[in-house]
Wavefront OBJ file of the C-alpha trace (Angstrom):
o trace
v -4.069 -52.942 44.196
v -0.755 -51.718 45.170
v 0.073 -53.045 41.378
v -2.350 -50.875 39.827
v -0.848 -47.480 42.309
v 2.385 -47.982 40.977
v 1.271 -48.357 37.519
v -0.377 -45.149 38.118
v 1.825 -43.456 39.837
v 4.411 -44.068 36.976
v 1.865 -42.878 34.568
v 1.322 -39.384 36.266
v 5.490 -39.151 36.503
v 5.711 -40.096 32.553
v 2.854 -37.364 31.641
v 4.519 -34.801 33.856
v 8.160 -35.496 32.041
v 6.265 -35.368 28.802
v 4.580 -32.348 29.464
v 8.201 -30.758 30.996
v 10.069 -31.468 28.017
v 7.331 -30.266 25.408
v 7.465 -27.009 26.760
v 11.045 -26.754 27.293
v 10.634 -28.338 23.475
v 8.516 -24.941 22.522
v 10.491 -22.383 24.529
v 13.558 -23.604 23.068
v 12.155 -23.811 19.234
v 9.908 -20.652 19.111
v 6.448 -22.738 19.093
v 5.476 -20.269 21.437
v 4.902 -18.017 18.415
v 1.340 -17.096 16.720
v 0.687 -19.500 14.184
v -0.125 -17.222 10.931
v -1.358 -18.256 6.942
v -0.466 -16.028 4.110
v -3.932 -15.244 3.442
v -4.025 -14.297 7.281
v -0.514 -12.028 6.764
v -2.428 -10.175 4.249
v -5.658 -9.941 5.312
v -4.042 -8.041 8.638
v -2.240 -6.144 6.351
v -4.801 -4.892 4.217
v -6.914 -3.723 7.306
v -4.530 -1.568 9.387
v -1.878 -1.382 7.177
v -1.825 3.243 7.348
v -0.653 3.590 3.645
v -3.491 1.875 2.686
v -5.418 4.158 5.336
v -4.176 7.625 4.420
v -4.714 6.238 0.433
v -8.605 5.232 1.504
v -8.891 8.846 3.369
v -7.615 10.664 0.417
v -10.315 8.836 -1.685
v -12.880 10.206 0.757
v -11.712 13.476 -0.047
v -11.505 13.233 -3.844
v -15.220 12.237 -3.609
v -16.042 14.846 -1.645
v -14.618 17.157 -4.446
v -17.275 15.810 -6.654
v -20.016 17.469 -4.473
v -18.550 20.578 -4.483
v -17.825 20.525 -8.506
v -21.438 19.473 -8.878
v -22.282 22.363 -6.546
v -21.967 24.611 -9.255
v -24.915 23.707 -11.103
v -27.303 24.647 -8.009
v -28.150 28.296 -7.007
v -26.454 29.838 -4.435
v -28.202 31.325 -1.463
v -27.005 33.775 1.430
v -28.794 35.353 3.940
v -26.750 37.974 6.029
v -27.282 40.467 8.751
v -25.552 43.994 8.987
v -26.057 46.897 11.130
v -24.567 50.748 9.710
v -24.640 53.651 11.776
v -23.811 56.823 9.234
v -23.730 60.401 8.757
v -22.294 60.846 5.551
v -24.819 62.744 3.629
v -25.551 60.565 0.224
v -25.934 57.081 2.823
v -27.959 58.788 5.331
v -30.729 59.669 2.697
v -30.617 56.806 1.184
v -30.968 54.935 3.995
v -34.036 56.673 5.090
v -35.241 55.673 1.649
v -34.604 51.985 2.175
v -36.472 52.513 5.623
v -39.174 54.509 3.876
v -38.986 56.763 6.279
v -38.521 60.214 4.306
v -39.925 63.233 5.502
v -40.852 66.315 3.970
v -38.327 67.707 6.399
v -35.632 65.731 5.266
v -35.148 67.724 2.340
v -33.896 71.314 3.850
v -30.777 71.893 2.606
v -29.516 72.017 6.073
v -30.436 68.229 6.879
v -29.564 67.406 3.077
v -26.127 68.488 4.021
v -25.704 67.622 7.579
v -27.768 64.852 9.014
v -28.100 63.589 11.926
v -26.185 60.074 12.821
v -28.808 57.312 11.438
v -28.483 53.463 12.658
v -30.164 50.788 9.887
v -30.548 47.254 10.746
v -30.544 45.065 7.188
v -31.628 41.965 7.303
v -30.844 40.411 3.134
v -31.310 36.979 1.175
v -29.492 36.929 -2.362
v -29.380 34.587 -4.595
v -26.776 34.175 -7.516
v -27.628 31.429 -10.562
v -24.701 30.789 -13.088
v -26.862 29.518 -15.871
v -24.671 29.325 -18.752
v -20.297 29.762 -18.258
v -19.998 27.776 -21.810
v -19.338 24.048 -19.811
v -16.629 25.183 -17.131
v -18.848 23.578 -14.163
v -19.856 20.457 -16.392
v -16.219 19.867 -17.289
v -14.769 20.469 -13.672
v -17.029 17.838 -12.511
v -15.595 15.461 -15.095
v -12.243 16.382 -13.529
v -13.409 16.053 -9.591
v -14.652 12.306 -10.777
v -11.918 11.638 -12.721
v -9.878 12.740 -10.066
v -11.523 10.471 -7.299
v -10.987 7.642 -10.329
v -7.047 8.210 -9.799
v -7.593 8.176 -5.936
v -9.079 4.771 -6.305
v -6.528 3.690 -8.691
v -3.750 4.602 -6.424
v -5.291 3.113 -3.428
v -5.547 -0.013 -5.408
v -1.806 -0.182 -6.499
v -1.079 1.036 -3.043
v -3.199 -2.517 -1.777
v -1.354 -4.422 -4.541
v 2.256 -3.084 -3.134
v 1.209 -3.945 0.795
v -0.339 -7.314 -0.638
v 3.482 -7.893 -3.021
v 5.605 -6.369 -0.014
v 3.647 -8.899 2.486
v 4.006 -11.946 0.544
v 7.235 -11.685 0.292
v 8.231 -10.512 4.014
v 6.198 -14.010 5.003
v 8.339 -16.214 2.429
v 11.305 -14.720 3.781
v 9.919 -15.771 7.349
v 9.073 -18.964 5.635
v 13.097 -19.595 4.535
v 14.390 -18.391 7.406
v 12.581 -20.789 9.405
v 13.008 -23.483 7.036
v 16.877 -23.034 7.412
v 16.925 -23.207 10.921
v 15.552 -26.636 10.661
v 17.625 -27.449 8.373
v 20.994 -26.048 10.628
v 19.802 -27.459 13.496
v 19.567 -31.226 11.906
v 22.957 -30.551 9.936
v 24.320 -29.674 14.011
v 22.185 -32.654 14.749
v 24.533 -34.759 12.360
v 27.856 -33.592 12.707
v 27.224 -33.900 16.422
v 27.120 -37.972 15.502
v 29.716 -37.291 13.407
v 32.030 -36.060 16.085
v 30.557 -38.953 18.599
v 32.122 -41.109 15.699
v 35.171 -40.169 15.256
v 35.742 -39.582 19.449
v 34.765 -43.274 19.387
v 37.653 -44.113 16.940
v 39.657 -42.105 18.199
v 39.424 -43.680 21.539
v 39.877 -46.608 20.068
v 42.925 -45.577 18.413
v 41.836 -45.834 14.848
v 42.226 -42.109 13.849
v 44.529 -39.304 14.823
v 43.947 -36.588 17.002
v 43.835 -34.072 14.021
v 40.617 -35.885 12.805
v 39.024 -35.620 15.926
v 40.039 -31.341 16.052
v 38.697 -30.829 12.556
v 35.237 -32.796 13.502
v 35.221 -30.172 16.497
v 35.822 -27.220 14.333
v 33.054 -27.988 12.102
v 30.816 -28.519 15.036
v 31.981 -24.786 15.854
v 31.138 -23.849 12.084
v 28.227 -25.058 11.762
v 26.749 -23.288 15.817
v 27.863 -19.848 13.807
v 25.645 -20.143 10.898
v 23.145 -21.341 13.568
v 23.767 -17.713 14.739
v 23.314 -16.127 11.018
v 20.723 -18.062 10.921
v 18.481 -17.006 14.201
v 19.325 -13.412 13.518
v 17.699 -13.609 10.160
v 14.430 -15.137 11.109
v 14.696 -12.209 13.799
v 15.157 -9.913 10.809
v 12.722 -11.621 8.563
v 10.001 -11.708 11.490
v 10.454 -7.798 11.987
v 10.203 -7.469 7.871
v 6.882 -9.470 8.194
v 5.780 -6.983 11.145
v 6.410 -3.861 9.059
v 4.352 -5.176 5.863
v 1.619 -5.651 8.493
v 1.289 -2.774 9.830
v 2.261 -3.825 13.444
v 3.889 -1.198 15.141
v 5.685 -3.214 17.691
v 7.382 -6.512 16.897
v 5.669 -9.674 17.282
v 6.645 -13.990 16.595
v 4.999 -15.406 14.091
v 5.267 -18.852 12.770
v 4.397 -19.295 9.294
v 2.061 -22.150 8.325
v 1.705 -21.616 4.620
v 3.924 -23.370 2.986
v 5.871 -22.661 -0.275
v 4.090 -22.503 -3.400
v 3.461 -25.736 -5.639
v 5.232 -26.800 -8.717
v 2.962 -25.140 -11.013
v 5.448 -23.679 -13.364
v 3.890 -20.417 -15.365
v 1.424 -21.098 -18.120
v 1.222 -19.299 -21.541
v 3.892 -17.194 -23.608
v 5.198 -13.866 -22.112
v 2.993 -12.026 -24.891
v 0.012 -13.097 -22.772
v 1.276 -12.356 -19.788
v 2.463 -7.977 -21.266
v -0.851 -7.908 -22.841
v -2.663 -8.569 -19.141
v -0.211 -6.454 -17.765
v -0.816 -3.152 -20.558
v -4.582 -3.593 -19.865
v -4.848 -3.802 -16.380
v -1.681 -2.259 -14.862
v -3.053 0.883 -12.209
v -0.050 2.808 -13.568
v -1.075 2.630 -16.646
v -4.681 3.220 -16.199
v -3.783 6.134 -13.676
v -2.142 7.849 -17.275
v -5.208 7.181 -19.050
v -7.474 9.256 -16.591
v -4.807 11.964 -16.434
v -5.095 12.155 -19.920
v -9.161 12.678 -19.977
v -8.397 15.527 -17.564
v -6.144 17.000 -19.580
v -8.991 17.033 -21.812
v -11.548 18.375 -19.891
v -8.632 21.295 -19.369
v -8.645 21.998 -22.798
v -12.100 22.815 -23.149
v -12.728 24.597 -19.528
v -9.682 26.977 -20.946
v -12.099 27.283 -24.163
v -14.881 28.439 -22.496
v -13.302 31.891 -21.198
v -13.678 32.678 -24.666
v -17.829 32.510 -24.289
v -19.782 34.799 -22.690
v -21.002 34.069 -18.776
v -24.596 34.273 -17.941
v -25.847 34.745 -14.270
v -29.000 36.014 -12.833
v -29.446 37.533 -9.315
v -31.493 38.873 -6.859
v -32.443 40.009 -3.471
v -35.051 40.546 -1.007
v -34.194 42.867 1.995
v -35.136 44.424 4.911
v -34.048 47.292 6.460
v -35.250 48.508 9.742
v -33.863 51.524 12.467
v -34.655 49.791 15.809
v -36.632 47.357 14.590
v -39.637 49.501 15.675
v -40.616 49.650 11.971
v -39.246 48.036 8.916
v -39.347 48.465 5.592
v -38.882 45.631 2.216
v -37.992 45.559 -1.362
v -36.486 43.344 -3.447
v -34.521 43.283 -6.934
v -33.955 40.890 -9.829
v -32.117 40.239 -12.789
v -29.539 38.945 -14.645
v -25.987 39.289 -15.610
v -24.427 38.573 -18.595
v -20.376 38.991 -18.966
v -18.272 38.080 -22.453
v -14.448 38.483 -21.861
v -13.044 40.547 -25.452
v -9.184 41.100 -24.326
v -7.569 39.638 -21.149
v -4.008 39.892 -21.695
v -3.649 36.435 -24.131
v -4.276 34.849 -20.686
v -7.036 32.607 -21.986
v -4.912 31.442 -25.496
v -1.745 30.890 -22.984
v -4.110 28.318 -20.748
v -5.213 26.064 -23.660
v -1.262 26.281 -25.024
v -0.829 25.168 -21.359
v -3.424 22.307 -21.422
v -2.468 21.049 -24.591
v 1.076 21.291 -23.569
v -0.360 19.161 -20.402
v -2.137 16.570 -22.554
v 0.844 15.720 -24.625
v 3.076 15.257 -21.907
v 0.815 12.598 -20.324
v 0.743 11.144 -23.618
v 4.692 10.635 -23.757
v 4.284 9.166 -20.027
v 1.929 6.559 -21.524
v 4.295 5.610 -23.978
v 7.413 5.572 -22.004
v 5.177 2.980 -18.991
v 4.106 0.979 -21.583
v 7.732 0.383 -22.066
v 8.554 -0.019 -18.141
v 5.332 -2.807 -17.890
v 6.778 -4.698 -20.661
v 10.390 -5.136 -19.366
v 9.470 -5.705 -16.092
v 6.776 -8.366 -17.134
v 9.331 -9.568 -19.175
v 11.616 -10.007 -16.565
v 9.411 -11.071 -13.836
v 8.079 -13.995 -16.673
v 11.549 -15.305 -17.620
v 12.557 -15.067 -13.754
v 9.753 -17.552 -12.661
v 10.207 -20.041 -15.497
v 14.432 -19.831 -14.394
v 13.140 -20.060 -10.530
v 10.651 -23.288 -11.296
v 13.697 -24.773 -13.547
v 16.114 -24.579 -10.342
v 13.865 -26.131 -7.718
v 14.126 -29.723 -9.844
v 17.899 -29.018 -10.226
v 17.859 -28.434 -6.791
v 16.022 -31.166 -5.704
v 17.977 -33.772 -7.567
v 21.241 -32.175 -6.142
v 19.347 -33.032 -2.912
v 18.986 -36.642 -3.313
v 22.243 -37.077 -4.780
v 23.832 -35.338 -1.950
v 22.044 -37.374 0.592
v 23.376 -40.118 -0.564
v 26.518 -39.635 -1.088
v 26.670 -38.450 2.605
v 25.225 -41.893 3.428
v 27.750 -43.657 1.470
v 30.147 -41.700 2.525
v 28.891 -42.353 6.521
v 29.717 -45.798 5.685
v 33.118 -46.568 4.445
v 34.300 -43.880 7.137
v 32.848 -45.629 10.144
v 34.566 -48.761 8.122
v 37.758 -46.918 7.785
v 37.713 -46.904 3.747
v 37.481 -42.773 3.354
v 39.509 -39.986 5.677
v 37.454 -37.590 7.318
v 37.709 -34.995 4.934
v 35.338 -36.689 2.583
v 32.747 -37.296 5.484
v 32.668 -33.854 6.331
v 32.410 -32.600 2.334
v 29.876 -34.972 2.066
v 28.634 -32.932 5.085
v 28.975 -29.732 3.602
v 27.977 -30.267 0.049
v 24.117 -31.847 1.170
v 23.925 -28.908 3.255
v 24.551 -26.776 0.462
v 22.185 -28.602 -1.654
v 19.970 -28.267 1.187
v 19.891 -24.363 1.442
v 20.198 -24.548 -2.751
v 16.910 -26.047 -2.523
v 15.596 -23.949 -0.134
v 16.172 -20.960 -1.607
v 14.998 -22.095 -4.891
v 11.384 -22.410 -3.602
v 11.593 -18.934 -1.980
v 12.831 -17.212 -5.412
v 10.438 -19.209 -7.120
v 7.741 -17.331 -4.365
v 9.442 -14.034 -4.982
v 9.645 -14.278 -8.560
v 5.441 -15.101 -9.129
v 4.598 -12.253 -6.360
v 6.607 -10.023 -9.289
v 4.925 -11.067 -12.029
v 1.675 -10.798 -10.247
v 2.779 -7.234 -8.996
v 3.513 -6.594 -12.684
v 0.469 -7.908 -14.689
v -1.709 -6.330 -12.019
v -3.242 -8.834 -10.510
v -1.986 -9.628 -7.432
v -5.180 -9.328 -4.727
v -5.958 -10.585 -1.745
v -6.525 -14.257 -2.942
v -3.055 -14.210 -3.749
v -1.349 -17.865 -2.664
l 1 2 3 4 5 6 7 8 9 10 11 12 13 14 15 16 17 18 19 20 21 22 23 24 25 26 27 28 29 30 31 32 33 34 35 36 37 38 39 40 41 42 43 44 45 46 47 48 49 50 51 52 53 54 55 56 57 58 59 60 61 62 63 64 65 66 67 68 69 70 71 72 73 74 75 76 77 78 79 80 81 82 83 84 85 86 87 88 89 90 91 92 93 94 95 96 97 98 99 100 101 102 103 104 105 106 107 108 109 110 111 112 113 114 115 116 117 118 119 120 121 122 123 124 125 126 127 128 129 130 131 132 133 134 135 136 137 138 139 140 141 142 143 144 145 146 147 148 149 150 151 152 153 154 155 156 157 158 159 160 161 162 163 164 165 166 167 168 169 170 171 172 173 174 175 176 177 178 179 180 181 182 183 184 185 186 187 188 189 190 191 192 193 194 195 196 197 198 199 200 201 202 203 204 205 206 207 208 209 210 211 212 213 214 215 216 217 218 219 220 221 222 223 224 225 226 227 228 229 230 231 232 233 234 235 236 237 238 239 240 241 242 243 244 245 246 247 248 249 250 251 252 253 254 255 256 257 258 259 260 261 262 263 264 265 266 267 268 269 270 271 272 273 274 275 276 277 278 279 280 281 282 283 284 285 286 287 288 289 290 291 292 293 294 295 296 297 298 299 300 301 302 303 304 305 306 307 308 309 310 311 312 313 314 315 316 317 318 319 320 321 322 323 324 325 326 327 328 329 330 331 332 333 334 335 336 337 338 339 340 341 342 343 344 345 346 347 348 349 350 351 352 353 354 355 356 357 358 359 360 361 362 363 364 365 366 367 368 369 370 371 372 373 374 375 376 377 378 379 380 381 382 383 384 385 386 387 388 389 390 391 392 393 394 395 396 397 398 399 400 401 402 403 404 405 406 407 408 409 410 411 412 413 414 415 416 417 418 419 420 421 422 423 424 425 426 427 428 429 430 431 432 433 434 435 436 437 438 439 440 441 442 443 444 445 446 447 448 449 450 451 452 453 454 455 456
């Protein structure tokens, strides 16, 4: 029994040290962070991100200018109220007639000329039909939808921006984080180093000048540890902004970099994707049917305008008694001189439509190049990694080797700590290989148009 207590006992006190040194393991690492997956980074991005908002309200609005274009095919209806209290001569009689209150008194000369202050309540529903304006309504409401086509179009490149800008603020997270691991095992090393040579040097094998330079590197190496934490601070506040987040929260990455998939098909492929479904590109297109439906709305001041009207009213003193009528018909207005303003606003449309034209031209130009680029930028990024990589295994062991025949007192320190140096530089090489890689296939994603929110 008392066995079995102290075997206990010793298992509660190991549990309790393990449990001590994890989270002094955390606090002092940054575990304490929210875990976070790319697809998690943009999914939060995509919801509260506001330029994404204030593009999504401005859609709402564009769509709303639809209803209103298409309101123009409707009739319009208003029913108002006014009250007139008079004495001017020609209104008084005639509002008596509109009463139908006219007396056979009311025509001395006297009252003709002087009449007594009369009130008149009218009470009046008019209606106004534009039936033919030769296709101004029909071609503005082409223009309000084509104009709530641009709105979506921007929101998506807008998306496909805060998707790019995202991706790339989490694979800077993702190196930053990666090189602090890194730093901290190259500290962890050239703190054996330095046990190594202290242990020589105590034994009176090497000088004390080997034992200061292992100390300096040791000092080195805890300022790039510095660089090094106050970029992940940086890169965590990049990743923040691309989110949305207003304040500034730790996140630890979990996505790791992309695969060795290096990019398929020639760069012709990749332009032609790019001309047909860039947003910039497509935004010019719809500009350019507008332009069109400018032309001919400019045309139609040159036809004539047909509108009919009408009214039904009622007029009334004090309400005591009231009195109707009503009046129809129609309007019809054609437009024979007005200044050359209606020939200046087609010049202007036309003028319009082959200025969106040159912008076609001169994006199609833009997409290209920077397809181009992005393309060959990948292909140089995918080449590096396996330069990189070898340069890591070669460099790994020639630190090992060169571990050896120091601690056997073949090499001088020098070459132990360039061996040092030169895998940690193949290290970060390698590194930032992967993330440039990342960086360059978020471009040519950005650039083909077809980054979404499946991006990986």
């Amino acid at each position: 029994m008392v066995k079995i207590f102290f075997i206990r006992q010793a298992w509660s006190l190991t549990m309790a040290f393990l449990f001590i040194q994890a989270a002094l393991f955390i606090a002092w690492n940054g575990f304490a962070a929210e875990t976070l997956t790319l697809e998690e980074a943009i999914r939060i991005a995509i919801m509260q991100h506001p330029d994404i908002r204030a593009a999504g309200y401005r859609l709402e609005t564009e769509e709303a200018g639809i209803t209103v274009a298409r309101s123009g095919f409707f009739p319009q209806v208003h029913l108002s109220e006014r009250f007139n209290r008079t004495s001017n001569p020609m209104w008084a009689f005639g509002t008596r007639l509109n009463q139908q209150s006219i007396r056979q008194e009311d025509f001395d000369p006297n009252r003709l000329n002087d009449p007594d202050p009369i009130n008149n309540f009218n009470t009046a529903l008019a209606l106004s039909w534009e039936v033919f304006n030769g296709g101004r309504t029909s071609n503005g409401l082409e223009q309000a939808k084509q104009n709530a086509r641009i709105s979506s179009l921007d929101l998506n490149q807008i998306r496909q921006n805060i998707i790019a800008r995202t991706a790339k603020a989490y694979s800077g997270l993702l190196l930053a984080e990666e090189e602090l691991k890194m730093i901290r095992q190259v500290q962890k090393t050239a703190r054996t180093h330095l046990d190594m040579v202290r242990s020589r040097y105590d034994a009176g094998f090497v000088v004390k000048s080997d034992l200061l330079r292992a100390q300096v590197r040791i000092a080195e190496i805890e300022q790039q540890t510095l660089l090094v934490e106050s970029r992940l601070n940086v890169a965590e506040a990049a990743l923040n902004s691309a989110m949305g987040y207003p304040d500034n929260r730790s996140f630890y990455p979990t996505t790791p970099f992309a695969g060795r998939l290096e990019p398929t098909g020639a760069v012709e492929e990749w332009i032609q994707t790019a001309l047909s479904r860039h947003p910039d590109l497509e935004r010019l297109k719809t500009e350019e049917e507008i332009s069109r439906k400018e032309i001919e709305k400019a045309k139609s001041g040159h036809w004539p305008n047909l509108e009919l009207v009408g009214s039904y009213e009622i007029d009334s003193e004090n309400f005591s008694d009231t009195a109707e009528n009503y009046t129809v018909g129609a309007v019809m207005r054609l437009n024979l001189f007005s200044g050359h303003r209606i020939s200046a606003g087609i010049a202007a449309a036309k003028g319009s439509l082959k200025r969106i034209q040159e912008l076609q031209n001169s994006i199609k130009l833009k997409i290209s190049l920077e397809t181009r680029q992005a393309f060959y930028m990948a292909q140089s990024a995918f080449k590096r990694i396996n330069v990189a990589e070898g340069a890591v295994e070669e460099a790994g062991e020639a630190l090992r080797i060169m571990q050896d025949r120091y601690a056997n007192g073949i090499l001088p320190l020098v070459s132990l700590l360039d061996a040092e140096t030169a895998h940690q530089q193949a290290l970060t090489h390698h590194f930032r290989a992967r993330h440039d890689y990342q960086g360059a296939r978020i471009d040519l994603a950005l650039a083909t148009g077809i980054i979404d929110a499946d991006f990986k």
